[in-house]
C-alpha positions in Angstrom: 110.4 140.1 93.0 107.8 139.9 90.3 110.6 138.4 87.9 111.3 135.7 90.7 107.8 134.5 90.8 107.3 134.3 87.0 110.6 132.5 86.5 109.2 130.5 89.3 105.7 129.6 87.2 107.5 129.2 84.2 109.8 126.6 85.3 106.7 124.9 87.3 105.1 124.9 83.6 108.1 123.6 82.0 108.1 120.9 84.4 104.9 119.8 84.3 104.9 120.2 80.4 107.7 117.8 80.1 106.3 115.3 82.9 103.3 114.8 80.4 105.5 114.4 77.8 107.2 111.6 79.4 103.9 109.0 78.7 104.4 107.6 75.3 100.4 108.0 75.1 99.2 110.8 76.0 95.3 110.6 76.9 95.5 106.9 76.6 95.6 104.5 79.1 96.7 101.4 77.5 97.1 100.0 73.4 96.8 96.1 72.5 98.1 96.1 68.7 96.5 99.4 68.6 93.4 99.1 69.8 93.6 101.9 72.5 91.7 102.0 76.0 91.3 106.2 76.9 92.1 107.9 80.0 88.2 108.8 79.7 87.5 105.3 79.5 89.4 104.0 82.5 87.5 107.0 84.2 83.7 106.1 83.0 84.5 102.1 83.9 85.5 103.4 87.2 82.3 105.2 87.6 80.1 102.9 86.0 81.6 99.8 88.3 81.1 101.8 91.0 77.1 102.2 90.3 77.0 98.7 88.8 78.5 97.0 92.1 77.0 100.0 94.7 80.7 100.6 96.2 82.3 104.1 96.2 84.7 104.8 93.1 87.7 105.1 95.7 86.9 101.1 96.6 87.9 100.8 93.2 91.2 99.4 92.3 92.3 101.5 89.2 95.3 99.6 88.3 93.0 96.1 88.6 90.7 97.3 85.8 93.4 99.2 83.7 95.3 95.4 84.0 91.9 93.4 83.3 90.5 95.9 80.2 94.0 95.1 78.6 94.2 90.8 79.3 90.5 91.4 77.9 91.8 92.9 74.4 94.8 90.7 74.5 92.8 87.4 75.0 91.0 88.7 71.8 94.1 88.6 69.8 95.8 85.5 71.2 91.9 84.1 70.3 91.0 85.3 66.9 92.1 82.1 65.5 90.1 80.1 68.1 86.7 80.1 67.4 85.9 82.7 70.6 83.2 85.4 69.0 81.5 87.7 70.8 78.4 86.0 70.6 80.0 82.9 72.5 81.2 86.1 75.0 77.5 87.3 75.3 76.5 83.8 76.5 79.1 83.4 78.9 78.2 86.9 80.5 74.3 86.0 80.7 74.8 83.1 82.5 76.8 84.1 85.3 74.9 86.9 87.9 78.0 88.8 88.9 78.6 89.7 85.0 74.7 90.6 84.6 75.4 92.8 87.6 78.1 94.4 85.9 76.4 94.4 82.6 73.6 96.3 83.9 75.9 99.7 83.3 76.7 100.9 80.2 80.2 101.8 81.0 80.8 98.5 83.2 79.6 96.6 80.7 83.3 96.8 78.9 85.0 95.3 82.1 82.7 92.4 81.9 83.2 91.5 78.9 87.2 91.6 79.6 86.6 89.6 82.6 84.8 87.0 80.4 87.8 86.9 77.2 90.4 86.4 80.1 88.4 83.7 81.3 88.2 81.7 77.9 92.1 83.0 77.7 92.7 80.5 80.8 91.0 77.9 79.9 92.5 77.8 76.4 95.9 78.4 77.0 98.6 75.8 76.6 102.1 75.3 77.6 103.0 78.3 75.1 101.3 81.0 76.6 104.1 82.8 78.1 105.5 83.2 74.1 102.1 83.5 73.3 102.2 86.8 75.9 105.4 88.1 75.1 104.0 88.6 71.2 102.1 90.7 71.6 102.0 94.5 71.5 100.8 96.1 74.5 102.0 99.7 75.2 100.8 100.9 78.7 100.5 104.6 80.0 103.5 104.5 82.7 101.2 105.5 85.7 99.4 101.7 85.1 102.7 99.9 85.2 104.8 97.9 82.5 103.3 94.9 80.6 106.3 92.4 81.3 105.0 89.2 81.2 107.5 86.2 82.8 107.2 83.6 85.0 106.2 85.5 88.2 104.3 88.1 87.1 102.3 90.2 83.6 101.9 93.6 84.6 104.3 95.3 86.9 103.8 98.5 89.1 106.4 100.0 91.5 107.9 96.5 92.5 104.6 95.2 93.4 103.4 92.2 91.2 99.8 91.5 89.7 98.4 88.8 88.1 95.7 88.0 85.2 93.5 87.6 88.9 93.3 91.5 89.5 91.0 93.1 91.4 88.6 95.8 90.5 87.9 95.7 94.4 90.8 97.5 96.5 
């Protein structure tokens, strides 16, 4: 009997072992041309939101901020050549209360910013944007989804679509 149950645990830790194996990056949520976004970051903007905004963490939509913290890091590349700093960033976010309310958390802070690079994303991009997209590196933890940007969709998760428009509210 005893032999049953530790071939039993064993193989359960075998499992599991290999299941965490399976995510090309491990500990990380998401990589834009390397620039990584942690597990443990994902978790402190969740919590930080949550304080920022005054909801509960589970009205949080995970997925939504894992999808905007990586458009944010993306719009930075696509926008390096454009003349977007972070102090033109800074003054987008003070004038708009919704980002000050976000701002006013330290670990919030990060999805505000994101929030605001998307937004000067849209407004810059030109016909070219779906090449523009597709260039760049973006290597995403498989519980978030798949960055596959097309014409319907960027981010893909279990058959269900999402757009640069996701919610952090469920």
């Amino acid at each position: 009997m005893k032999l049953t149950r530790l071939t039993a645990v064993v193989a359960a830790s075998a499992a599991a072992a290999l299941l965490g194996a399976c995510s090309p990056l491990p500990g990380t949520a998401v990589a834009v041309e390397g620039v990584t976004i942690s597990e443990n970051a994902i978790e402190a903007a969740v919590n930080g939101c949550a304080t920022a905004l005054n909801v509960e963490t589970t009205d949080l939509n995970r997925i939504g901020i894992v999808q905007i913290l990586t458009l944010g890091e993306v719009s930075k590349v696509l926008l390096a050549d454009a003349g977007v700093t972070d102090d033109l960033i800074d003054q987008a976010v003070a004038s708009n209360a919704e980002m000050q309310q976000m701002m006013a958390h330290q670990d919030c802070a990060p999805l505000a910013r994101a929030q605001v690079w998307q937004g000067f994303l849209s407004q810059a991009a030109g016909a070219d944007i779906l090449e523009q997209l597709q260039g760049v590196d973006v290597q995403m933890n498989p519980r978030y989804g798949r960055w596959s940007p097309d014409e319907t969709q960027i981010f893909s998760q279990s058959g269900s679509l999402s757009t640069p428009a996701a919610s952090i509210l469920k």
